[in-house]
Each structure stands twice: as C-alpha cells, then as structure tokens.
Phi, psi and omega in degrees: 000161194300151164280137203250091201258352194255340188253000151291304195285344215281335184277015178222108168318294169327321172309319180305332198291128278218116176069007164298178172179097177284085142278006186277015195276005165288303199293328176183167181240140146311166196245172171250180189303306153341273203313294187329323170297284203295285191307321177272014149300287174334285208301293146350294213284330171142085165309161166205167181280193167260147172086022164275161173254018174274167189298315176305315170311288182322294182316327178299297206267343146279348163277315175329289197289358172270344176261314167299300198286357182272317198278320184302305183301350152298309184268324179098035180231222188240166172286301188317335158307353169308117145206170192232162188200171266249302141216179178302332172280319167311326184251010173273316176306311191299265200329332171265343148333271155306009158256335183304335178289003169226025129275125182243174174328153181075351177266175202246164166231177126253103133232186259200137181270347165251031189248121151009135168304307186299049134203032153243284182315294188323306172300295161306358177272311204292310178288350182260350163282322165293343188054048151263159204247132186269155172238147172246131173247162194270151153251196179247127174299331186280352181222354170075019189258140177313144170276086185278318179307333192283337194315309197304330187271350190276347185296139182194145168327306193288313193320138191242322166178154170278132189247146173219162154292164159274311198199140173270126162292331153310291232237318166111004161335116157229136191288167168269096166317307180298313199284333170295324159269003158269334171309314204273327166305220208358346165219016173191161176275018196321170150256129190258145187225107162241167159230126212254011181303018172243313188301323182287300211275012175230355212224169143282161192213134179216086166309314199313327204284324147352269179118014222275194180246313180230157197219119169234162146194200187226117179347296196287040177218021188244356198088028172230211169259171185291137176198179190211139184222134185246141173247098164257172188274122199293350168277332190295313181301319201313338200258345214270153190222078192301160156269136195198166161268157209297354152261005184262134199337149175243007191218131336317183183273330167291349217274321181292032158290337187232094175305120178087157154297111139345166180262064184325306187279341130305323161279356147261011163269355150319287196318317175282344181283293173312328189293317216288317199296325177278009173269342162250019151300297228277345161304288221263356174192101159230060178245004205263122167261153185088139170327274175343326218268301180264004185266333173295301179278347170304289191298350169291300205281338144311305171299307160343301166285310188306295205292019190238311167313315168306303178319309169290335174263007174266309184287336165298311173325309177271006174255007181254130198259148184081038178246150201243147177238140173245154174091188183341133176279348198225180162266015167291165172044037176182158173265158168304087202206115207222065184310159157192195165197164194221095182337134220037045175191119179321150130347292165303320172302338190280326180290309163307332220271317181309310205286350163289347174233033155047049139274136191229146196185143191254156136242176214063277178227342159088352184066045150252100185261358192279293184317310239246295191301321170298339192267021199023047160266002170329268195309321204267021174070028188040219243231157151250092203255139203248145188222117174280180223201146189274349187271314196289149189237177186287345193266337151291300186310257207339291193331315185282333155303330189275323180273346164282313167295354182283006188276000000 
C-alpha cells in the first residue's frame, strides 16, 4: 500500500508551523505526537522516584519496565539488556569505563576513521589510560565504504575490542555489521560495540541477527525525546562492573548502567515513541501481530519511502551546478543522509543561503572528525549535510533543490 506520508506528518506537531522544512534529522528528529502525549501524561498524572510502595512511585516503575520492553522489541533483545541513560555518547563513556577495568597494557582497540568521535574518544581515552595500542580501520574517500579487507589484518589474541557504526552520520554509509563480527570471531576473541544512532531511525535493527555484543543509539534521532539507549548482551553485561553507587541496582545486568535518578518522562516518551512506530506498522501491514511484528513493518516502510525520497534528491542533486557528493553514490547502501560540498561556496554559507529560506541543514563535521580530516576538508569547512526523513515529502525535497540551484 501507498506510505500515508500525510497521516505520518499529521503526528508530528512541529510540521504545522507554515514554511519550515526539517532536514536536520541526523542531528536530531522532531518528536512526535505520541511521545509528547505520554510525558505529560507521566508528568500531569504525579511523577515519583523508584521503588516506593505509594501509587506514583508504583505507576513510575511500571512505565520504567514498559519502556525498557518497548525498547527490547525495537531492537530485537530482551528488556534486561536494556538501559537508558542521557544519550549515547554518556553511555558509551560508562561502558568503556567498565570494560577498561580487564584491559591492561599492551591490549589493542580497533576503531573505524568513519565513525561519530562518540565511538572514537571514549576508546581512545581508555587506551591512553591503559597503555593500549589503537588499530585505525580505513574507509575508501571515494565511496565511503569501510575497507573490511583490511580488518582481519587489524586482529590479534590482545584485541579487546572492536567499535563500529551502524551507519555514518557524516556520509549516510551504512556499514556491514554482520560481516565485521564475523571477521572479528574468526580472528580474535574482540567485543564488537556499535553504534547504531544513525542506523535505528531508517532501518530495521536486530541484534540477535548482528551478532554485536553491545549496541547503543539514541530516541532522540528517533521521533522521540533525549535519551540514549544501550542494548548489551546479557552474559556480557552480566560481567561487566559499572561504576555506580552502591546501591543501586545489578538486575537486570544493564540496569547498573543508569547511574542516578533516571528521566521518567523520558522514557515515557520512549514508550511514546514505540507506540507511534507500532501505530504505523499496523498502517502500512495490518495483518501483522505482536510489537516486535509491527514494528519490524513500520521500518521497512520507512526504508522504502526513504529510499524513494533519496532518489529524487539524488537527480536533484545532480542538477546543481559545481556540486560535489560524497560517500555512496546511489541509494543502495546507505541511509538518507546526504553530504557535499558545492565549488565556490564555503559549507556554512551554504547553510546559511538554506537557512534563510526556512530550510534547516547542518555544516561542518558533525563531530565525525575523523571523516572531514580523512576527506582532507578540514580548512575548507568540512561538508554540508542534508538528512531526509520518513516525515519529509517530494515537495521539500523538490524545494531544497531549487534553493541550492538559487546560489
């Protein structure tokens, strides 16, 4: 059936305001209606902290456990593998943290020159406390694909672990996760860490089918509100010795992950966020039962439509003149995430000339800095990146070309 792109926007309050036009969604997502409804609800109804026996307290700690399962069911895991925390780079710092306590000198990393810094710095902070040796795996600048032939050589017995993307936030690259954990099994006893905060809001995500050990990304690039969400593999976590205070829970094994009182009304705007995606599973296929079930045909239909949206901003694209596009050339193999740069005119100016026409689009490095420096753009004001949306229409799209070809 047709993708219901007008009862899609209708669920997102921000769209009414008159002439915006949101390309920014790497960077963040509008939120939806859902999520929005469910924090004031939480919030209306009587927030309380956890673990009281009064009623507010009780309702907190049954939405808490409806959101970590809302979330498993996204992902393909369990709720205890679950936790949620501020975003993804806050809980990627905890986690490497806590793995840094069984690495000693001399143990190794891999990470990826195409990655987010939050699945760079936290490793590298860890190996220069540790005296451990980074291995860098490459990507190719002309096409923006990871170099995986090179991986098998980056490997050794001391590898402790590996960090990957799901997909670049910079380049709209989306890597092969599975084929990185089978490489890294087949040569080493590493841990695989991705990151999938580009990767959830276009795609389907199945840890099991992965294979990774641990997965984070974030709601909030989700339709939803800010939150950071970590999926580990539960003998992995189980082992794992967070820093926390001494009371706070170890059961499930992700949960000593969420350090502190939690965001209650974030995570029920999580909740709210999963209910809206299983209200357009049940659209777009409504034979399909169980969450998991719709939620699974929602992002195929999102990928669908993305990918149909891509297209048109790909032949637009190629009508502007002196503009250069990087990382994939088509829409295979990659999310809607859409880089360039355009001959004479700076990145910001470009950003600007849009933003002046109530186009909204980021430049510069996206804090992928490894990606600007490898593409040597450093001096020239790294990329101008435009990132469609399952919300966004042919007529935005249509818009942003016209206004590019206006410079």
């Amino acid at each position: 059936m047709p993708f219901p792109i007008d009862a899609v926007r209708a669920c997102f309050p921000a769209l009414s305001v008159p002439d915006r036009v949101y390309f920014d969604a790497p960077g963040g997502t509008q939120v939806c209606a859902q999520a929005i409804a469910r924090m004031v609800e939480h919030l209306e109804t009587g927030t309380a902290n956890s673990g009281g026996v009064f009623a507010t307290s009780r309702d907190t700690d049954a939405l808490a456990e409806e959101a970590h399962a809302a979330m498993a069911d996204l992902l393909g895991g369990d709720p205890g593998e679950i936790a949620f925390g501020q975003n993804m780079t806050s809980l990627t710092l905890a986690v490497s943290r806590a793995l840094a306590r069984e690495w000693r000198e001399g143990d190794e990393l891999v990470v990826t020159r195409l990655d987010h810094d939050a699945n760079v710095a936290p490793w590298l902070a860890v190996a220069a406390d540790r005296g451990m040796t980074v291995r860098w795996l490459d990507f190719d600048p002309a096409d923006g694909r990871l170099r995986l032939d090179e991986l098998p050589g980056l490997l050794s017995d001391r590898t402790r672990l590996v960090a990957v993307g799901g997909a670049s936030n910079a380049l709209g690259t989306v890597n092969d996760v599975a084929e990185v954990v089978r490489i890294v099994r087949a040569n080493s006893s590493a841990l695989v860490f991705v990151d999938a905060v580009q990767l959830a809001p276009h795609l389907p995500v199945d840890v099991r089918e992965l294979g990774c050990d641990m997965l984070a990304c974030s709601p909030y690039k989700l339709f939803g509100p800010h939150q950071g969400v970590l999926w580990g593999r539960a003998d992995v976590m189980a082992r794992l010795e967070a820093y926390k205070v001494r009371p706070a829970s170890i059961d499930p094994p992700a949960h000593r992950f969420e350090t502190g009182t939690p965001s209650f009304e974030s995570q029920a705007g999580v909740l709210g966020t999963i209910e809206y995606l299983e209200w357009l599973g049940e659209e777009v296929a409504p034979r399909n039962n169980g969450r998991r079930e719709r939620l699974l045909a929602a992002m195929r239909a999102i990928a669908d439509y993305e990918r149909d949206l891509s297209r048109r901003l790909l032949d637009g694209l190629a009508r502007v003149p002196g503009l250069k596009l990087w990382g994939p050339p088509g829409v295979e193999g990659r999310v809607p995430t859409f880089s360039f740069t355009i001959e004479g005119y700076r990145p910001d100016a470009v950003a600007a000339h849009l933003a002046k026409r109530d186009i909204f689009a980021w430049s510069g490095h996206f804090y992928a800095v490894e990606v600007i420096r490898r593409l040597g753009l450093e001096q020239a004001g790294g990329l101008v990146r435009v990132g469609l949306c399952h919300y966004n229409s042919a007529d935005e799209v249509d818009r942003l070309v016209e206004a590019l070809r206006g410079l």
